[in-house]
C-alpha positions in Angstrom: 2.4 -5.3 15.6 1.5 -3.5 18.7 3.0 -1.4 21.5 2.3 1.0 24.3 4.4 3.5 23.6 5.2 6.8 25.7 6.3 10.4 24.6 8.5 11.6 27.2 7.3 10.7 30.4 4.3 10.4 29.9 2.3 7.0 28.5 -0.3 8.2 25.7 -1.9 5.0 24.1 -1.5 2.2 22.2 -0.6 1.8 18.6 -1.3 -0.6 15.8 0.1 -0.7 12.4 -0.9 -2.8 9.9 -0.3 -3.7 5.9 -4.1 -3.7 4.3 -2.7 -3.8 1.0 0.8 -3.1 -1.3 0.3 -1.0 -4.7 4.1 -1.6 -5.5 6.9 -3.3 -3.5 8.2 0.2 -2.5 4.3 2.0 -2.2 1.6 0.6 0.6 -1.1 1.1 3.1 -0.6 1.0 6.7 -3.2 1.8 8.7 -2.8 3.0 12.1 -5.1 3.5 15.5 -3.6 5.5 18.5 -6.1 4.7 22.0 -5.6 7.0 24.9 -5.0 5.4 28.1 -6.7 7.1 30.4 -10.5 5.7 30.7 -11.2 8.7 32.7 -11.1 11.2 29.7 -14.5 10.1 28.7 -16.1 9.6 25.0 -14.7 11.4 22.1 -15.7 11.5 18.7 -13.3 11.8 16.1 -13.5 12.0 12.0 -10.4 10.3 11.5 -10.1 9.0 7.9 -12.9 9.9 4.9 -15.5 8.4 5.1 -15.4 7.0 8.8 -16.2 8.6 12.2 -15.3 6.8 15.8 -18.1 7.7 18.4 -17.7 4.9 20.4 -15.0 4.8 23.3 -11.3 6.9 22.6 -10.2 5.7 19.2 -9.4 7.2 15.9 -8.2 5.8 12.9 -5.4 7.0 10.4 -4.6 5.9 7.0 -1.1 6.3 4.2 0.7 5.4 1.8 4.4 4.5 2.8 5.6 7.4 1.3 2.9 9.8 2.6 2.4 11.7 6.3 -0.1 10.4 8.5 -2.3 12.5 9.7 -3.9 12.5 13.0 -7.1 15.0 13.1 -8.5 14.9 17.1 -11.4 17.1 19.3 -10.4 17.9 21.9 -10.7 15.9 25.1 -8.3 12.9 24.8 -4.6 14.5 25.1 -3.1 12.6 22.5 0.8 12.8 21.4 2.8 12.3 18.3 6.7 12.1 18.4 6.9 16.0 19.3 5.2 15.6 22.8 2.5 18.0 21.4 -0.9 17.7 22.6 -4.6 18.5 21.9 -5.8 21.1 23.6 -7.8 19.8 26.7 -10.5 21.8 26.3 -14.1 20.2 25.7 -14.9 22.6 22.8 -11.7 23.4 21.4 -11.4 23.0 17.7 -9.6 19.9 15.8 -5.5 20.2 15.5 -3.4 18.1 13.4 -0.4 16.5 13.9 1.6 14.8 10.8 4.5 13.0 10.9 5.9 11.0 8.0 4.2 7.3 8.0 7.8 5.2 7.5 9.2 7.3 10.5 5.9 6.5 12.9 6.2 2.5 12.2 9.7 2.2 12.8 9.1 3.7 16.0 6.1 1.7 16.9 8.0 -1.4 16.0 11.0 -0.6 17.7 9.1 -0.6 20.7 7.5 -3.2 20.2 8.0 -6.6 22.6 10.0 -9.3 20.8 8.0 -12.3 18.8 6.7 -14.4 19.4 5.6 -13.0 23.1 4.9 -9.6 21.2 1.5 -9.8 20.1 0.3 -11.3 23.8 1.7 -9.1 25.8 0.8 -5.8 24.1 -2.7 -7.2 24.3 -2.4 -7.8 27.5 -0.7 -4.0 28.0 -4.2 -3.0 26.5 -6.9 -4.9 27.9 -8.5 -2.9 30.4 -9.6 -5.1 33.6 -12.7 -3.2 35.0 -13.9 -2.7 31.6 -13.6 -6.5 30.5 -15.5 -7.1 33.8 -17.8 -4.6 32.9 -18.9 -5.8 29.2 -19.0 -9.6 30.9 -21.7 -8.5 33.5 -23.5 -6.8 30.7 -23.2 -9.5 28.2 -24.7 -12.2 30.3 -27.3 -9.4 31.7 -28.3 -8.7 27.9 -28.6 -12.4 27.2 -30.9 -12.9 30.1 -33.0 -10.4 29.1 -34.1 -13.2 26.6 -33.7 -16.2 28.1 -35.7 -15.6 30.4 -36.5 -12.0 30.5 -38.8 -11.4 27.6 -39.3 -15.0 27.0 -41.5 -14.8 30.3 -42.9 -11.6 29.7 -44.7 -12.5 26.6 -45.4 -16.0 28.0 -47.5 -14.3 30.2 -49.5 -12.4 28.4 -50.9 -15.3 25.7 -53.7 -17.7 26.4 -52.1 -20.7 28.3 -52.5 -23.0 25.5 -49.6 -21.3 23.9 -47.5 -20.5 26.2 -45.1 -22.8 25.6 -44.9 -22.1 21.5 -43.7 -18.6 23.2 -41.1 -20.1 25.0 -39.9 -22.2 22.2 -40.0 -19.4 19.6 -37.3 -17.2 22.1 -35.2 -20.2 22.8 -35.0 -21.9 19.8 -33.7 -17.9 18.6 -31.3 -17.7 20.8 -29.5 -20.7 19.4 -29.8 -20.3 16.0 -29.1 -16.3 16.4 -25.6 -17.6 18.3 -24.7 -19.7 15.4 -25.8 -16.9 12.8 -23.5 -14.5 14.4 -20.5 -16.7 14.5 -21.0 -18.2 11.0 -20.8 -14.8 9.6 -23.1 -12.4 11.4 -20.0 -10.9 13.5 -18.6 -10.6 10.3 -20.8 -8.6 8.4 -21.3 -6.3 11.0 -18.1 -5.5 12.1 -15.4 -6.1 9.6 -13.5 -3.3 8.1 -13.0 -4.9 4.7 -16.7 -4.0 3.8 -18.2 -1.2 2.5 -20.4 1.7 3.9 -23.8 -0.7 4.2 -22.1 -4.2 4.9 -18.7 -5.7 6.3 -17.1 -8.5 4.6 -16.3 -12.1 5.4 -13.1 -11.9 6.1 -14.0 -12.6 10.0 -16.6 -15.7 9.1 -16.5 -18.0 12.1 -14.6 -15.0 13.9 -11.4 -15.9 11.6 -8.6 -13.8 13.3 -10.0 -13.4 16.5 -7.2 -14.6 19.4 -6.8 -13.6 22.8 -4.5 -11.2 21.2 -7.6 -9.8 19.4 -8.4 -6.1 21.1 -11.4 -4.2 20.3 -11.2 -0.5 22.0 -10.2 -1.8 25.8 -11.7 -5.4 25.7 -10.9 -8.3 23.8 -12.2 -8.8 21.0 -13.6 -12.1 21.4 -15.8 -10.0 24.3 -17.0 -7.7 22.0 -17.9 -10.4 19.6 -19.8 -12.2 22.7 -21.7 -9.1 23.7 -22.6 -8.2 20.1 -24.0 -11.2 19.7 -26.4 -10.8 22.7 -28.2 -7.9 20.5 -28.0 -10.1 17.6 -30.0 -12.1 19.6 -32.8 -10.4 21.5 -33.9 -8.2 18.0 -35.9 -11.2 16.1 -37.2 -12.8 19.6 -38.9 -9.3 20.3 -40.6 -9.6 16.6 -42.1 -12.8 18.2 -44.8 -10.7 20.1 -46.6 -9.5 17.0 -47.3 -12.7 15.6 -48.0 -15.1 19.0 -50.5 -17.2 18.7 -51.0 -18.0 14.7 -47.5 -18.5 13.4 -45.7 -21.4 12.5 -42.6 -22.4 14.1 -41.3 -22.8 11.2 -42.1 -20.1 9.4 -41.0 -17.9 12.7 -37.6 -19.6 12.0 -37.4 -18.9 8.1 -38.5 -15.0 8.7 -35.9 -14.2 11.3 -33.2 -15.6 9.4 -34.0 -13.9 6.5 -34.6 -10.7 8.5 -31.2 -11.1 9.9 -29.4 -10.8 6.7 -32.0 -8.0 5.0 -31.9 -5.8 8.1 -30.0 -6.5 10.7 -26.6 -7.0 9.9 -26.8 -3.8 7.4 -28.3 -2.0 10.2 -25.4 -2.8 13.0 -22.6 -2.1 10.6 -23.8 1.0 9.0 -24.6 2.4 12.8 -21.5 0.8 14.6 -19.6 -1.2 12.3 -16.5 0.3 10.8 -16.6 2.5 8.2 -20.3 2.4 8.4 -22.6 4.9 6.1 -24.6 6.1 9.1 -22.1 6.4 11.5 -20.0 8.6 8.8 -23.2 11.0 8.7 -22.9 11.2 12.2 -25.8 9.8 13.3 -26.4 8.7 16.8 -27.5 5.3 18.8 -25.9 4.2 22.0 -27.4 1.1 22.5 -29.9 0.2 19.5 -32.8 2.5 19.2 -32.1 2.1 15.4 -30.2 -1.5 15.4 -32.5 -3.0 17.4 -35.9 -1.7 18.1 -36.7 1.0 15.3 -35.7 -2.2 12.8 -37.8 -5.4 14.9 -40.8 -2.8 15.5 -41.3 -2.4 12.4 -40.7 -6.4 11.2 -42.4 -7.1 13.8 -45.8 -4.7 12.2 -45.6 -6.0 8.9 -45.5 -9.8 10.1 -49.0 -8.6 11.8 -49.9 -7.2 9.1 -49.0 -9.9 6.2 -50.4 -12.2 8.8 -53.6 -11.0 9.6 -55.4 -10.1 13.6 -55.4 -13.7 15.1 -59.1 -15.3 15.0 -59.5 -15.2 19.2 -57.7 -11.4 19.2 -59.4 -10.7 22.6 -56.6 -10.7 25.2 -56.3 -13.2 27.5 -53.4 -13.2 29.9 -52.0 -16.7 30.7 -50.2 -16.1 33.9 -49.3 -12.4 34.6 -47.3 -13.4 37.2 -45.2 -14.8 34.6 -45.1 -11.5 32.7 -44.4 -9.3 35.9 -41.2 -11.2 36.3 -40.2 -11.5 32.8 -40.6 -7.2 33.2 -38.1 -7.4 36.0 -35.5 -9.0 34.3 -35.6 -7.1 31.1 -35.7 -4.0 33.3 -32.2 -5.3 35.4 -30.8 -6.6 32.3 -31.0 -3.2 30.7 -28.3 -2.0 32.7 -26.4 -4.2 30.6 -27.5 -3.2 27.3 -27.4 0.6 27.8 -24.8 0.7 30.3 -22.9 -1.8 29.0 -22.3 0.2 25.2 -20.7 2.4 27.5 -17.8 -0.1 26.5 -15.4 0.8 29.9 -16.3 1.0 33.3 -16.6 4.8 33.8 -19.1 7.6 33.8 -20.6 7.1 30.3 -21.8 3.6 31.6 -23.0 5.1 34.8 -25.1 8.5 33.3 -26.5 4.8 30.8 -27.3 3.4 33.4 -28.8 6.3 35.4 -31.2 7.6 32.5 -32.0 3.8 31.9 -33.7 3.9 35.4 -35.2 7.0 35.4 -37.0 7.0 32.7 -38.4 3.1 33.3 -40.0 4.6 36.0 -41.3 7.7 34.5 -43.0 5.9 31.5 -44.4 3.4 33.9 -45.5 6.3 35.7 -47.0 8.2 33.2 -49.0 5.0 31.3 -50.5 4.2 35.3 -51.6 7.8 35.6 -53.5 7.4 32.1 -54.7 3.9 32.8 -56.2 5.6 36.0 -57.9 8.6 34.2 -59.8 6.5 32.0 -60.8 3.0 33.7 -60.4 4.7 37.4 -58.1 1.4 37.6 -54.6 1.1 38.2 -53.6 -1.9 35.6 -50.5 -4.3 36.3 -49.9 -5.0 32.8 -50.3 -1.4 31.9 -47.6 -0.1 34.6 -45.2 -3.5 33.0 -45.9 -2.6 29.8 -45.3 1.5 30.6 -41.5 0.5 32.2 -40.8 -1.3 28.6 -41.5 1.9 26.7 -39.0 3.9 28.6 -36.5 1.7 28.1 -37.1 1.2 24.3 -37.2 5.0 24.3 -34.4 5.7 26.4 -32.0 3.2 24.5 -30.7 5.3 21.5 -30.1 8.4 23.7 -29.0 6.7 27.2 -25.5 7.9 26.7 -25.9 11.2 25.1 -28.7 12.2 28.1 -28.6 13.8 31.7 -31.1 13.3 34.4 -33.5 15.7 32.6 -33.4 14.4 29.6 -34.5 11.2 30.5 -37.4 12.3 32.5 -38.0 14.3 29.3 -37.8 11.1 27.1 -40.3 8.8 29.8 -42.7 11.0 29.3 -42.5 10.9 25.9 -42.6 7.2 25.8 -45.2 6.3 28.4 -47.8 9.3 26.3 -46.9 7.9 22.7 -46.1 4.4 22.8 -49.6 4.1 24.8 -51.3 5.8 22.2 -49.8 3.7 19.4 -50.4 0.6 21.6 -54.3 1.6 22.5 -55.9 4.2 20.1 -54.0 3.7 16.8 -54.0 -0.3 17.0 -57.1 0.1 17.6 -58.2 2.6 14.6 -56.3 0.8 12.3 -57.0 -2.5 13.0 -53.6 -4.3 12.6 -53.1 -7.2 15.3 -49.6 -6.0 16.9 -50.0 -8.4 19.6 -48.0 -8.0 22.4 -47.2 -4.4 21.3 -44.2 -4.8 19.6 -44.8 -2.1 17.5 -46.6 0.2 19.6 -43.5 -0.1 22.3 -40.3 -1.0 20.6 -41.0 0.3 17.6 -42.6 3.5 18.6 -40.1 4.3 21.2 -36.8 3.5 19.6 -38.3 6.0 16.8 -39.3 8.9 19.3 -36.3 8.6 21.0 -33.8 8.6 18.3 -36.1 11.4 16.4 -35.4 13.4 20.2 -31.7 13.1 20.9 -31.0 15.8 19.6 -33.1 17.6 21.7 -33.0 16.0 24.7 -28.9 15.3 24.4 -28.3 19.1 24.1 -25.9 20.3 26.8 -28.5 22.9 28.1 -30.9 20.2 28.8 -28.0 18.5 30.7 -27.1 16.3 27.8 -23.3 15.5 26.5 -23.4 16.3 22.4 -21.4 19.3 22.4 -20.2 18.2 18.7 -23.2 19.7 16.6 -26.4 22.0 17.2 -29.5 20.8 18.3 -31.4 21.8 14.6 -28.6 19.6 13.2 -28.5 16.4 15.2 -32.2 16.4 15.3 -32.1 16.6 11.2 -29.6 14.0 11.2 -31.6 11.7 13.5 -34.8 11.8 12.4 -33.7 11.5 8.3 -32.0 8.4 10.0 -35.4 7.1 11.6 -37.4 7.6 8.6 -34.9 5.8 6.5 -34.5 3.1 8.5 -38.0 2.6 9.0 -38.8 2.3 5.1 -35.9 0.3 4.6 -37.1 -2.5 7.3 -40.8 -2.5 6.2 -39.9 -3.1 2.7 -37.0 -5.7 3.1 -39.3 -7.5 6.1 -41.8 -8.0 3.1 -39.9 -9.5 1.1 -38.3 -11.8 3.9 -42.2 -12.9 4.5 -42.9 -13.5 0.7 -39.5 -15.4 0.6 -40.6 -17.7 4.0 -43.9 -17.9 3.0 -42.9 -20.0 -0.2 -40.4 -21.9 1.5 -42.8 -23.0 3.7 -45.1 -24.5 1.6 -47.2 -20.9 1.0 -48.8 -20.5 4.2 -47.3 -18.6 7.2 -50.0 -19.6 10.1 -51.4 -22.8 11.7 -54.4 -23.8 10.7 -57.9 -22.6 12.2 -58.7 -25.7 14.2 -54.9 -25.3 16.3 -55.8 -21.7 16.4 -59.3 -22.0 18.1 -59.2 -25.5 19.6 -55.7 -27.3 21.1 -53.3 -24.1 20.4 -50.0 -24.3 19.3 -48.6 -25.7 21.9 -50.2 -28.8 21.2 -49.9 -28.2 17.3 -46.7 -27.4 17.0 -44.5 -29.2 19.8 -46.6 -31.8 21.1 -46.4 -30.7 24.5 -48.3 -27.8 26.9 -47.6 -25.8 29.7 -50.3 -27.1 32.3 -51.3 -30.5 32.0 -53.6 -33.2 34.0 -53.4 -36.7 33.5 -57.3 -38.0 32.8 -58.5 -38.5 36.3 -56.2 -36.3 38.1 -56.7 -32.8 39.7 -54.1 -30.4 41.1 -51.1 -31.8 43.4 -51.1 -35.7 41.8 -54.2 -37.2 43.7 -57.1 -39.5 41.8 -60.2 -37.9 41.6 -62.8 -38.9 43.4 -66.2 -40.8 42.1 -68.6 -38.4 41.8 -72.5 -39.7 42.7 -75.5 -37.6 42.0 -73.6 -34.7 40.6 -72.5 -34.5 43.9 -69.0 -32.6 45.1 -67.2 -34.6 47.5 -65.3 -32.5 50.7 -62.3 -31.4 50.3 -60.0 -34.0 51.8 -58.3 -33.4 55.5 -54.9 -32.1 55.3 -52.4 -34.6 56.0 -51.1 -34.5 59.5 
């Protein structure tokens, strides 16, 4: 059941109470969450039951046995009430009060309150949802999913010979439906049901089981949540794609991200964000994915190169960099939508995303220009795309936690490193990262979770006034490291595990590498084709005599 409920005058949140399991006919659990109203007040971050922290939007969780108190532990800014009227103090740093009151006493009340069934579950949804917030996440889900279709999907079109272009394409779309069915089937689940444990969620929301229009998750529905989730779900194996363009098989592409999916991913979004999740509980950070999403596909995406092996034409020849020019723009746009959109409401958190989001794009772009310059005395187009990207992947786990400063701080950082990974270490080493995958996603979701701590201090103009700078940064980079070994050993083992499903070879063979491309090999179709004796625009070419070039035809009148 659910109600908003008010303490004197004054409307303080939103309450659920809910039987998770009976010990005796006169002993259970209930489990309660109390939501502020008030969008305005900002992000909080609570430790509200053992074990689990909320650090994203104003939520907190409290847990009893029917004969117990509830306890409500809250810092600071949200000015949250319990039967007395009391409130937290409204100061940022203040420390944490509690307020207890027994837990028969606060469900009567909430049910008392409560609208009569069956309109009761509707309209305290409704009383809930918040409207510029649910217009908010829609904008950003569909600007998250086009960041894939077409967004990256063009950029690394671009970059690849033309003959596989359109194994490129394929790879990104073909991910973005079987990712959308993933998620439903039990992805969603996994990552975000309470019913888990500390590493993965359980099933009890396979095929989003329970989720109505009722459903609210923080200020949105849930089924919005679910939808905008699954945009991340979708965009972390496509980005893999760019290590191994260009020798892969389609099917083996298809096998490895699935696996992936369940070895890394889904562990990785609950333990960060999911309820209840391990990381999350040791108060680790990540607004929008520097861990979930590109620490975890950079470093998939390396050991596919590596297991792999450099492609045998590995000098780089862009198709069309038109193409990849606007595939950068839309991932850049879209970003607004992945950043600012884990704001989850319509307020300042989403703007100060958004904000850092842009500034440092441009600095990284900047910065990777100004070295391009030094050393070839040439400003590259590709190296000023490919500069923006590393900004953003290094900007994503901090853009919420950042001011201005930081993420001019936190370009820099990402247009230096992520080109030296992408030139001079690739390079050394000899692994055949493609597109970069590595060198960008990987490096900069590391750097920039590794510097939150840093750069999110409150005297660098950052917001994490919850622990010192020496702490968070200890926190984040065991977090990084962790991660990081995790994903390279699991993504092994999802490659040893595709690789005999696939009859024990992961790449085309050398004649579709080095003659008709995958294109051809794999789909049967290409990109640019002629018809034999036909040039450009339709028209029959003409008969040629003595080796002789005919005139270009006279425009038509």
């Amino acid at each position: 059941m659910a109600s908003t409920f008010a303490l004197g005058a004054r409307t303080v949140g939103d309450v659920r109470v809910a039987a998770l399991k009976s010990k005796s006919a006169s002993r259970g659990i209930a489990r309660a969450t109390a939501r502020p109203v008030a969008a305005s007040l900002g992000r909080v971050a609570v430790r509200a039951m053992p074990g689990a922290v909320a650090t994203r939007g104003l939520s907190l969780k409290v847990a009893a046995a029917a004969d117990e108190r509830v306890e409500i532990n809250s810092r600071a800014p949200p000015a949250l009430a319990v039967e007395s009227a009391e409130r937290a103090s409204s100061a940022a740093a203040a420390p944490a009060k509690t307020f207890a009151v027994p837990a028969l006493a606060f469900a009567a009340a909430v049910a008392a309150m409560a609208p009569a069934a069956p309109a009761a579950a509707a309209a305290a949804a409704m009383a809930t949802i918040n409207q510029a917030d649910t217009a908010w996440i829609l904008i950003s889900t569909a600007l998250v999913l086009f960041m894939t279709i077409p967004g990256l999907s063009a950029f690394y079109a671009g970059i690849v010979k033309r003959k596989n272009m359109l194994s490129v394409l394929m790879q990104c779309f073909s991910l973005t439906c079987l990712m959308t069915l993933m998620w439903y089937s039990v992805g969603y689940s996994l990552s975000f049901s309470e019913l888990g444990n500390g590493v993965l969620g359980g099933l009890d929301k396979a095929f989003l089981a329970g989720v109505t229009k009722a459903s609210v998750w923080e200020t949105i529905p849930e089924a919005l949540w679910a939808l905008y989730q699954m945009t991340f779900a979708i965009i972390t194996p496509a980005l893999m794609v760019g290590s191994f363009v260009e020798r892969m098989k389609f099917s083996a592409v298809m096998w490895y991200c699935s696996l992936w999916m369940f070895a890394v991913y889904f562990p990785a979004c609950h333990m960060v964000w999911g309820p209840g999740g391990a990381m999350a509980a040791a108060g680790v950070l990540d607004f929008a994915g520097g861990i979930v999403v590109h620490i975890t596909a950079g470093i998939g995406a390396l050991v596919g190169a590596a297991v792999l092996g450099p492609r045998k034409e590995n000098k780089m020849v862009a198709g069309n960099l038109v193409l990849t020019v606007l595939g950068t723009g839309m991932l850049w746009v879209g970003w607004y939508g992945f950043n600012g959109g884990s704001a989850l409401a319509a307020g300042a958190d989403a703007a100060f995303a958004c904000l850092a989001t842009q500034i440092a794009a441009a600095t990284a772009a900047i910065v990777w220009t100004a070295q391009d310059i030094a050393e070839t005395g040439k400003a590259s187009m590709l190296g000023i795309a490919t500069g923006s990207i590393a900004g953003l992947a290094t900007v994503t786990p901090c853009a919420g936690f950042v001011g201005p400063l930081g993420a001019l701080l936190l370009g820099v950082a990402g247009g230096v490193v992520c080109r030296f990974f992408s030139l001079v270490v690739k390079e050394k080493y000899g692994y055949d990262d493609s597109l970069d995958v590595f060198g960008v996603h990987g490096v900069g979701g590391f750097i920039g979770t590794c510097l939150l701590g840093i750069v999110a201090a409150p005297a660098l103009g950052g917001f994490n006034f919850e622990t010192t700078v020496a702490a968070q940064s200890a926190i984040q980079c065991a977090a990084a490291v962790g991660t990081a070994a995790y994903t390279a050993v699991a993504s092994y083992a999802c490659l040893m595990a595709t690789k005999a499903i696939v009859g024990g070879d992961l790449r085309v063979p050398e004649g579709a590498e080095q003659g008709e491309g995958l294109d051809m090999w794999c789909h049967g179709e290409a990109c640019y084709t002629l018809s034999e004796g036909e040039i450009g625009g339709g028209q029959p070419a003409p008969e040629l005599a003595n080796n002789v070039t005919p005139p270009a035809p006279a425009p038509a009148p």
